[in-house]
C-alpha positions as CSV (number, residue, x, y, z in Angstrom):
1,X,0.0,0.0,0.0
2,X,2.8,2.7,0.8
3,X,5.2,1.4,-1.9
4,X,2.0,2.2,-3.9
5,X,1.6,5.1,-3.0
6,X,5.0,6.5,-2.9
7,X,5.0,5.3,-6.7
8,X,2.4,7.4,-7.8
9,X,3.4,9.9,-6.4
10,X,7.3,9.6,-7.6
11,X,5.6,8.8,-11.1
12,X,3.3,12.4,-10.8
13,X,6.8,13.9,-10.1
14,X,8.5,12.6,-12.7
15,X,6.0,13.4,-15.7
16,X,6.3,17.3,-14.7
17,X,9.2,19.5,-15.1
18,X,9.8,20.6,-11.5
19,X,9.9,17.1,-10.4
20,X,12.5,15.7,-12.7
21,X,14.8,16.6,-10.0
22,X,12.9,15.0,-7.3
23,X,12.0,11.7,-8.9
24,X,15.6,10.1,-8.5
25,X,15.6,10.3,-5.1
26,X,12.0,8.9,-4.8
27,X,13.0,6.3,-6.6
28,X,15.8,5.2,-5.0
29,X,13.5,5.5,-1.6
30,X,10.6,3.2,-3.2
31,X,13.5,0.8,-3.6
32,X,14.5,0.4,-1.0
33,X,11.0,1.0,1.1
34,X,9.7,-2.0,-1.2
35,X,12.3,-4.3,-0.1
36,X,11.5,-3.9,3.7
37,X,7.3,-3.7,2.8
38,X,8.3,-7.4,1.0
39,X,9.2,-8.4,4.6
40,X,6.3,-6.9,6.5
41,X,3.8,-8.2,4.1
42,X,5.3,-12.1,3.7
43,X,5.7,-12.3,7.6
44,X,2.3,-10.6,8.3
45,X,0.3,-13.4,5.9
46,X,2.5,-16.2,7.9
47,X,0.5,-14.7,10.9
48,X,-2.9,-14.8,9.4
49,X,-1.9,-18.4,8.5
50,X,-1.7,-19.0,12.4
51,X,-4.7,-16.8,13.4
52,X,-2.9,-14.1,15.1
53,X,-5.5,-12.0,13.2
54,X,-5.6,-9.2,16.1
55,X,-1.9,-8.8,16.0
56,X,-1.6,-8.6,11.7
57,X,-4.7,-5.5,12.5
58,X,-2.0,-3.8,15.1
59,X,0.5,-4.0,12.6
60,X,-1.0,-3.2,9.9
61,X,-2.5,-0.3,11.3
62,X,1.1,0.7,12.5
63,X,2.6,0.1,8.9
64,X,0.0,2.1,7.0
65,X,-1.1,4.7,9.2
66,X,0.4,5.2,12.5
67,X,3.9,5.7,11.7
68,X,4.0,7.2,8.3
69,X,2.1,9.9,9.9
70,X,4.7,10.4,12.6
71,X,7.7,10.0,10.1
72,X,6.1,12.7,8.2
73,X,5.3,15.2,10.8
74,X,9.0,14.7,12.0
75,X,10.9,15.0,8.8
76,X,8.4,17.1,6.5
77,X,9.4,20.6,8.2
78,X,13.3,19.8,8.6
79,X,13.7,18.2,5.3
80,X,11.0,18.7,3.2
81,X,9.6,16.9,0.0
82,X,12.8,14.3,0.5
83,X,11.6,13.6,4.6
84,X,8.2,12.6,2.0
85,X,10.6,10.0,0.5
86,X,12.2,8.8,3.4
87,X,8.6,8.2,5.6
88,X,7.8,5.3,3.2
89,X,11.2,3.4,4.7
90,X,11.5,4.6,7.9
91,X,7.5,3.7,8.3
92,X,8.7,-0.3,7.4
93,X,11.4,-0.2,9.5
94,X,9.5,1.3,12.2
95,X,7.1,-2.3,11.9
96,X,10.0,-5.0,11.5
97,X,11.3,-3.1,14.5
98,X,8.1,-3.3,17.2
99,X,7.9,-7.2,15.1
100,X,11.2,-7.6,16.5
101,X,10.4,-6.6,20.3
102,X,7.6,-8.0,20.4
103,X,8.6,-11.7,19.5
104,X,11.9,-11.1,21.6
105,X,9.9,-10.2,24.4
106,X,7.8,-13.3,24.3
107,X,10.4,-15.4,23.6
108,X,12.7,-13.7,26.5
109,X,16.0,-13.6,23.6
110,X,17.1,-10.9,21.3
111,X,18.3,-13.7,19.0
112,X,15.9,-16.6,17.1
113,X,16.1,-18.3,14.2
114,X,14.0,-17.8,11.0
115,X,11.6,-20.2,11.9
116,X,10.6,-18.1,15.0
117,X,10.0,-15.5,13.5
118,X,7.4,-16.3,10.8
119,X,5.7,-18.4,13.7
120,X,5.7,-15.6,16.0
121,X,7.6,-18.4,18.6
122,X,4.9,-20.8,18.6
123,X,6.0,-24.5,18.2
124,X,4.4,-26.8,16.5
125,X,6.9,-30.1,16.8
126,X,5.2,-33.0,17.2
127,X,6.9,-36.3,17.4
128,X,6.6,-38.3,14.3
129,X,4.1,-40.7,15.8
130,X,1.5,-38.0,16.3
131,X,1.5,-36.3,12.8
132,X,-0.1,-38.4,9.4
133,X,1.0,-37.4,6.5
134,X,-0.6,-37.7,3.0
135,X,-1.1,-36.0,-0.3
136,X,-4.3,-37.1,-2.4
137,X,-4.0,-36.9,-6.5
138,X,-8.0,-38.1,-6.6
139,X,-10.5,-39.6,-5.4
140,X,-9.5,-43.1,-5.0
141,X,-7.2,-41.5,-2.5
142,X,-9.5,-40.0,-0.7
143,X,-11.2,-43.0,1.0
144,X,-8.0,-44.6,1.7
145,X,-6.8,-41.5,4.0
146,X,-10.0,-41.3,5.5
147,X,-9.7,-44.9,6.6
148,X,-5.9,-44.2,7.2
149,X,-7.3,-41.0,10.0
150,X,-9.8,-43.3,11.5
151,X,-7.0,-45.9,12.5
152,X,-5.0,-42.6,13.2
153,X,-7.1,-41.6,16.2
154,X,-7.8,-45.0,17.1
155,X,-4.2,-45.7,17.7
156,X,-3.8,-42.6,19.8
157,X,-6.7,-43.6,22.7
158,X,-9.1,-41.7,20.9
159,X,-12.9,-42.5,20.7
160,X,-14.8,-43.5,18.3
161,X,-16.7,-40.0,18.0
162,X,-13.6,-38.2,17.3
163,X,-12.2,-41.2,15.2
164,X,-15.1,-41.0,13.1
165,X,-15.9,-37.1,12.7
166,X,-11.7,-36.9,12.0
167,X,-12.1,-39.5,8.9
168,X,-15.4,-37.6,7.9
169,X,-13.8,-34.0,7.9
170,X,-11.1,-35.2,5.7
171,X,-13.1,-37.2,3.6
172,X,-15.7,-34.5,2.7
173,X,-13.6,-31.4,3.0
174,X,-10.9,-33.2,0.3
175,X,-13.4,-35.1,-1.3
176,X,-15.2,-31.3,-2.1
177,X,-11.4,-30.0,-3.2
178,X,-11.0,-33.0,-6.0
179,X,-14.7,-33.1,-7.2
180,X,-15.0,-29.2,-7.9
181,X,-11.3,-27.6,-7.7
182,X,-9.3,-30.1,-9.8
183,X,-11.4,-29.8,-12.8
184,X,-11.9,-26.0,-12.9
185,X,-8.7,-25.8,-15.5
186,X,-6.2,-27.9,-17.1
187,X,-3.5,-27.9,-14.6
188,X,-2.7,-31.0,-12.0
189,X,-3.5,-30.6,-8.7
190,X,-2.9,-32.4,-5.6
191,X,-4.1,-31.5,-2.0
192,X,-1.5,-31.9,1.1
193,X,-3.1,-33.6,4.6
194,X,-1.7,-33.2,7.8
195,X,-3.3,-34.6,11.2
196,X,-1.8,-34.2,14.5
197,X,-2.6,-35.3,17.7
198,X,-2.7,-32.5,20.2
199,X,-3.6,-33.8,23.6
200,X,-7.1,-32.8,23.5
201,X,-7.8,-32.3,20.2
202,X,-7.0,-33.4,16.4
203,X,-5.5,-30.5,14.2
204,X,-6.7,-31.0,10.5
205,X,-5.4,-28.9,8.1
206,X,-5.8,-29.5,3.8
207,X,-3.6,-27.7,1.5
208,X,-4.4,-27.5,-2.2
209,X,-3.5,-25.6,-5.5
210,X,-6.8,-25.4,-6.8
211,X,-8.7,-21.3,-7.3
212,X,-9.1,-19.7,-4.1
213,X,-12.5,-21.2,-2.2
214,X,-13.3,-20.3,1.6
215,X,-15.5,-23.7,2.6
216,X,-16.9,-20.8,5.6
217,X,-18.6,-19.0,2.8
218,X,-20.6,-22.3,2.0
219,X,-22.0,-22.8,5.7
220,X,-24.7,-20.7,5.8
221,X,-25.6,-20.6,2.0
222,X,-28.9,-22.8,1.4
223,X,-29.7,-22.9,-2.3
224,X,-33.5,-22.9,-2.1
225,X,-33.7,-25.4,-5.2
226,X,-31.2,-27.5,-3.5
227,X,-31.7,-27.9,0.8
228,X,-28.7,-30.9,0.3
229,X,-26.4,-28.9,-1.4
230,X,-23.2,-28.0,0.3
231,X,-24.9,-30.0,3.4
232,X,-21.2,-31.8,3.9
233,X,-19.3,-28.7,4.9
234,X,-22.0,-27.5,6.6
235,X,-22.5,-31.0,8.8
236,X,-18.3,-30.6,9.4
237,X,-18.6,-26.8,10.7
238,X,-21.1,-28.4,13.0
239,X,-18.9,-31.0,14.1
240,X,-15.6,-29.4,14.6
241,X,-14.7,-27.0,17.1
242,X,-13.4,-24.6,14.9
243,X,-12.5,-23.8,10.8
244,X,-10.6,-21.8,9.6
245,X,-9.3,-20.4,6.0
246,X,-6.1,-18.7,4.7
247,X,-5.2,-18.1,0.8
248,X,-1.4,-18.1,1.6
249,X,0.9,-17.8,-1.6
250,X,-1.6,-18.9,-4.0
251,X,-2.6,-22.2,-2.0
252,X,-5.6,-22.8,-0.3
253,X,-5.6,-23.8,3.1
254,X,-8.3,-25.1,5.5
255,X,-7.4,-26.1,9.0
256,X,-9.5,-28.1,11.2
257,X,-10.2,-28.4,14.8
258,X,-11.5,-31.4,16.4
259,X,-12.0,-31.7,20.1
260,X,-10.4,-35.0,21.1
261,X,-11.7,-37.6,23.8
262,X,-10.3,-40.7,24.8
263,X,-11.7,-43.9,24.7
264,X,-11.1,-44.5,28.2
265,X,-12.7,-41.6,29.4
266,X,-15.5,-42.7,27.6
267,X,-16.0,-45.7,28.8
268,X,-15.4,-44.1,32.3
């Protein structure tokens, strides 16, 4: 949005006279600006991808409005049109800085690695007896995995309510994915499972290539010609704890939240 803006206005500059002079240093400014705005905006759509959707709105409002209106009422008066220019960076800097103490605060370190800091700290290693892996290329896949979940929970205490609402979320929700998004164009698709046992719950999430769809915008949409139609993600939203949706670098991704009980307690 500001590397946008500071274009325009660079490019307005540049088409008249008086700004000839001024559009080499704008330019040079957008640069740069875009550079660090590349950073803010990749590590701010990691966040969405982990719901952290109240901290991307802080940030966000920090990057776009908060401190290029501070940069600009500190540097307009001493330096004029170029303090303009150097808002846009010093606005993107400003962000990747409160980022920074913000994740070092949590994590009580002023150093971490690359992975903690698109994560925002949070861990999500699992040993490699709690997480099922699969990706599906059609249908015929589809009812193998599902079967593959159920034994999945099964193995890991779990009863047969959450073993069978598991296999039925992944069955429906990537059985919905191959029977409308791999036909919509010419291209192969595939869509990536992961399930991990959590303790008290089983985290579902489907990646898949196909055009962007939200399966949230199908829940409460009752085609009066059709009551039945999308009656499977509905039934799932019902089911689950929570869904949620992200379009993250082109790939749709659905993630599913299934509270978890054990078979023992059950039978207690």
């Amino acid at each position: 949005m500001e590397a946008d803006m500071a274009g325009g206005y660079a490019l307005g500059l540049a088409c008249s006279g008086v700004g000839m002079v001024l559009s080499v240093p704008a330019c040079r400014c957008l640069a740069v600006c875009l550079v660090f705005n590349l950073v803010v905006m990749i590590t701010t759509r990691f966040y969405e991808s982990l719901n952290l959707g109240r901290l991307v709105t802080v940030l966000n409002v920090l990057d776009y409005l908060i401190f290029p209106a501070m940069w600009i009422l500190l540097l307009a008066p001493r330096m004029g049109a170029d303090g303009a220019w150097y808002t846009f960076i010093l606005a993107e800097v400003t962000t990747l800085a409160v980022m920074y103490g913000l994740l070092a605060a949590k994590l009580k370190k002023g150093r971490f690695t690359l992975e903690e800091w698109i994560q925002f700290g949070q861990r999500f290693d699992v040993a490699a007896d709690d997480r099922l892996d699969a990706t599906l290329y059609g249908m015929d896949d589809v009812i193998g995995i599902s079967e593959y979940v159920q034994r999945f929970c099964a193995g890991h205490g779990m009863d047969r309510k959450t073993a069978a609402i598991s296999a039925l979320a992944v069955e429906e929700m990537a059985g919905n994915i191959v029977q409308h998004g791999f036909h919509k164009d010419e291209k192969k698709h595939a869509v990536d499972i992961r399930v991990l046992y959590a303790g008290d719950r089983m985290v579902i999430r489907l990646r898949d290539d196909c055009r962007p769809f939200d399966p949230r915008d199908r829940i409460e949409l009752v085609h009066p010609d059709d009551p039945v139609k999308n009656v499977g993600i509905r039934m799932i939203a019902g089911l689950c704890q929570e869904m949620t949706y992200q379009e993250l670098f082109r790939m749709n991704v659905t993630t599913i939240i299934v509270a978890a009980r054990s078979a023992a307690a059950d039978r207690g």
